[in-house]
N, C-alpha and C positions, 0 to 999 in steps of 0.2 A: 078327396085330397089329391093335390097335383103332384106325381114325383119330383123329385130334385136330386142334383148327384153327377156324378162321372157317369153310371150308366141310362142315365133319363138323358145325358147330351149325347149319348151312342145314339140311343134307339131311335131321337130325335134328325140326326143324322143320317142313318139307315134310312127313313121316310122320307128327307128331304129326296134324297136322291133316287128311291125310289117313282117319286112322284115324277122326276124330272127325266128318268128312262122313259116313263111313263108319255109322256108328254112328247119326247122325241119319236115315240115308234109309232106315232097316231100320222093320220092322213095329214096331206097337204092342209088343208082347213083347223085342224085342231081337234080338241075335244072339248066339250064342256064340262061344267062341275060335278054333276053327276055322273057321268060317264067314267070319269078321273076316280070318282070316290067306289064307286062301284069294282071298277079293276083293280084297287089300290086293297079292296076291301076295308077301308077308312071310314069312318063318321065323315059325313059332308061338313059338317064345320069346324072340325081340324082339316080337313082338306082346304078348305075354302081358305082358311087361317094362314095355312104351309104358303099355300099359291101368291096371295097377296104380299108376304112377305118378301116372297122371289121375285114376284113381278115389281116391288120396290126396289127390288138389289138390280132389277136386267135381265135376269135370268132368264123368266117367263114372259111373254107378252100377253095383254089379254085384250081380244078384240070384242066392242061393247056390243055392236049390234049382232052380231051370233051367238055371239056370249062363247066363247072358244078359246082357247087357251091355246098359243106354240113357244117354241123355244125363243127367247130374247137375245137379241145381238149380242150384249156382253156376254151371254156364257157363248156363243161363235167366239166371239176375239179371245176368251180366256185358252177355249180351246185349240185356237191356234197356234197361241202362242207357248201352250204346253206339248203340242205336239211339234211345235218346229225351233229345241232348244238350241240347237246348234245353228238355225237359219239354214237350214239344208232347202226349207220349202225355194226361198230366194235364192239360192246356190243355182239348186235345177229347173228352178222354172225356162229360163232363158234355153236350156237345151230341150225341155219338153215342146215348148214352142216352135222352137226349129226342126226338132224332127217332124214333130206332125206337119208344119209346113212342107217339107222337103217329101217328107213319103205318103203326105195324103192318109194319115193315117193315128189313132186314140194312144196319147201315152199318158202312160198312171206314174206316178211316185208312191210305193208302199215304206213304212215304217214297220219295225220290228216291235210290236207291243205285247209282252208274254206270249203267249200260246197262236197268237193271231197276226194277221199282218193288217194294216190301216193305212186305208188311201189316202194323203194328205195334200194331194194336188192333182188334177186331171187338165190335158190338153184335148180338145175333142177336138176330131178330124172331120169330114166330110160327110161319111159313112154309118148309119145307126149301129152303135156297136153293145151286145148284153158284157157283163163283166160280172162277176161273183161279188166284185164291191163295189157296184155300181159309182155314182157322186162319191165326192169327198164326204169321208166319213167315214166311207163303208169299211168293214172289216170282213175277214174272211181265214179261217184257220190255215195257219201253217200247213205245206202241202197240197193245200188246192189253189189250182191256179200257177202260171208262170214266173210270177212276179216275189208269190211267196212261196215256192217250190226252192226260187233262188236264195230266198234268205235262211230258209231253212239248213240248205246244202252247205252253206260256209258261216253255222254256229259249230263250236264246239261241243266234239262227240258227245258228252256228256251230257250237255244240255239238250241236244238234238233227239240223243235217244229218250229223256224225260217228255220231249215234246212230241214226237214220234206214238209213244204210248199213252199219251193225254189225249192228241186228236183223231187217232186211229179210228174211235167208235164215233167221233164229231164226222168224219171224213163221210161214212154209210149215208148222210142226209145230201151230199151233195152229188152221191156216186161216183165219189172217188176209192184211188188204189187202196188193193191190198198192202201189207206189208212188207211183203216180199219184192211185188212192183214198185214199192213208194222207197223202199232201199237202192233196188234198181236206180230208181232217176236220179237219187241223189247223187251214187257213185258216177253218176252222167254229167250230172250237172258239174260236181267238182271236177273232175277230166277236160268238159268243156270249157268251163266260165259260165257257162249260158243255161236257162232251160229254155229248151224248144218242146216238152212235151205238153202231156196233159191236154190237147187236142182234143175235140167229139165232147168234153165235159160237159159243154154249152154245145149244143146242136149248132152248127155253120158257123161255130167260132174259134178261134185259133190264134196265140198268140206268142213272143220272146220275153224274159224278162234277165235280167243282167243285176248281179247285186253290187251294190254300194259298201266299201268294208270300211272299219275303223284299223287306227295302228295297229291293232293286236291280231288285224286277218279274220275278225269276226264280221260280219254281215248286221249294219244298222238298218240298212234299208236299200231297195231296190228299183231299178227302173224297168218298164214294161211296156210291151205294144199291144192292143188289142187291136184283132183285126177279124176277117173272114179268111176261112179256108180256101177257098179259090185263088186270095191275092197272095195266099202265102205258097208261094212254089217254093221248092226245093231252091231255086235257085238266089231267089229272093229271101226266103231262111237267111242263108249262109253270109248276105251282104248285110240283113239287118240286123243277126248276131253280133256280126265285129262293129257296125256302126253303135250298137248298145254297150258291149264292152268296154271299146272305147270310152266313151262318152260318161259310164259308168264310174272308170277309173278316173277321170276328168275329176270329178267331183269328188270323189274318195280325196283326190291329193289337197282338193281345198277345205276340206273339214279333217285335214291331217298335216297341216302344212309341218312341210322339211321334215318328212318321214320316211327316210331312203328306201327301209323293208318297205312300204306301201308302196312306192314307186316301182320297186324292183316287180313286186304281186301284180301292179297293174299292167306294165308293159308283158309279164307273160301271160294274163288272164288278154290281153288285148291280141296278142302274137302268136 
C-alpha cells in the first residue's frame, strides 16, 4: 500500500531534490538510470518515475541516444532568477565586463547564501584562471577565498561568529586558516574595505574581492578578481583594491537607492 499524507509529500520532496543534486554533480554528459538509482540508493522504477516527471516539468533533460540524464534549462532560469532577486546579477554585470576589459583580467560576483558564498556571474579574462567556485554556480564556504572572506567581514558579529564556528572544520578541506588567522583577516578586511588575502590557497593564484553592502551595512554580496600571482604586485594590489571598492559601492547605492548611511559607508570604504 502507497503512503499518503503530509509526511509521504515530505519524503517525496526530499527525493525529488535529492535526485536533482544528484544529477547536477554528475559529468558534463550526464548520468543514466541506473547510475542515478544506484547513488540515490532508490528502486530504478521510482527513479525512473521521479525523473520523467521532472524532465515533463524542465527540470531534467534526458538525452535519448546515451540515455543520460543533465539538468533542464528551466531549473537554470528558475535559478537565476532566485538567485538574482534584487537584479544585482544585471546591476554588475556591465561593471564585471568593464573591468575585465580594462585589466585583462577574471571577475566573479559572489552572493551571500547562509554559510557559503555563490557565484552568480563570472567575466572571464584572457588568462586560465582555478577559483574555489569555479562557473556560475559554484559555491564555496565563507572565509575561503577573497570574494567570500569580504562578505563574511561585514555580516554582523553575531552571525559572523555563528559562521566562523560552522565553517572552521568546512575550511581544513580546502586548507584554509586557523581561527585565530581567519579573525586576523577579518579585522583587515574591515579596516581596509577590501580582502587582499588568502593568497597560495590555489597554488599561482591570487586574487581582491570588495563586498557589496545593503542599507543596514550588512554584506549581500561581493565582487572579486581572480588572477595570478605574478600579475598582482604590490603595486597593482593597491590600484585594483580602490578600483573594486569603488565600483563595489557603485552598485551597493543602486540596490539601496537614496540611502544617505550607504553612501556615506561607500565613499569611506572607497577613500
Amino acid at each position: 500500500m502507497s503512503e499518503t499524507g503530509p509526511d509521504s509529500a515530505v519524503s517525496g520532496v526530499g527525493r525529488v531534490f535529492s535526485l536533482l543534486r544528484l544529477v547536477a554533480e554528475a559529468p558534463p554528459g550526464g548520468l543514466r538510470l541506473t547510475d542515478i538509482a544506484a547513488r540515490a540508493s532508490l528502486p530504478r522504477p521510482t527513479v525512473h518515475r521521479l525523473l520523467r516527471a521532472l524532465a515533463a516539468e524542465g527540470a531534467v533533460a534526458f538525452e535519448p541516444r546515451g540515455k543520460r540524464y543533465t539538468l533542464g534549462l528551466d531549473l537554470f532560469l528558475m535559478a537565476a532568477r532566485a538567485g538574482d532577486a534584487t537584479g544585482l546579477r544585471d546591476l554588475a554585470r556591465p561593471t564585471l565586463l568593464r573591468l575585465t576589459a580594462s585589466l585583462g583580467e577574471t571577475l566573479f560576483l559572489l552572493v551571500h547564501n547562509g554559510y557559503d558564498a555563490v557565484c552568480i556571474e563570472r567575466s572571464a579574462g584572457p588568462l586560465p584562471i582555478r577559483s574555489f567556485t569555479g562557473d556560475i554556480g559554484g559555491r564555496v564556504p565563507l572565509g575561503i577565498g577573497q570574494g567570500a572572506t569580504a562578505i563574511l567581514a561585514f555580516l554582523p558579529p553575531a552571525e559572523q561568529d555563528e559562521i566562523v564556528r560552522h565553517n572552521l572544520p568546512r575550511m581544513r578541506d580546502f586548507g584554509g586558516p586557523d581561527e585565530a588567522s581567519l579573525r586576523a583577516e577579518i579585522a583587515r578586511v574591515r579596516r581596509e574595505g577590501f580582502c587582499g588575502g588568502a593568497a597560495g590557497l590555489i597554488p599561482g593564484m591570487a586574487g581582491i574581492g570588495a563586498p557589496i553592502l545593503d542599507r543596514d551595512q550588512r554584506a549581500v554580496a561581493a565582487i572579486s578578481i581572480g588572477t595570478t600571482t605574478d600579475r598582482l604586485t604590490p603595486e597593482r594590489r593597491d590600484v585594483i583594491a580602490e578600483m573594486l571598492k569603488r565600483e563595489a559601492a557603485a552598485i551597493g547605492r543602486q540596490i539601496n537607492p537614496f540611502d544617505p548611511t550607504l553612501r556615506r559607508a561607500g565613499a569611506a570604504m572607497a577613500g
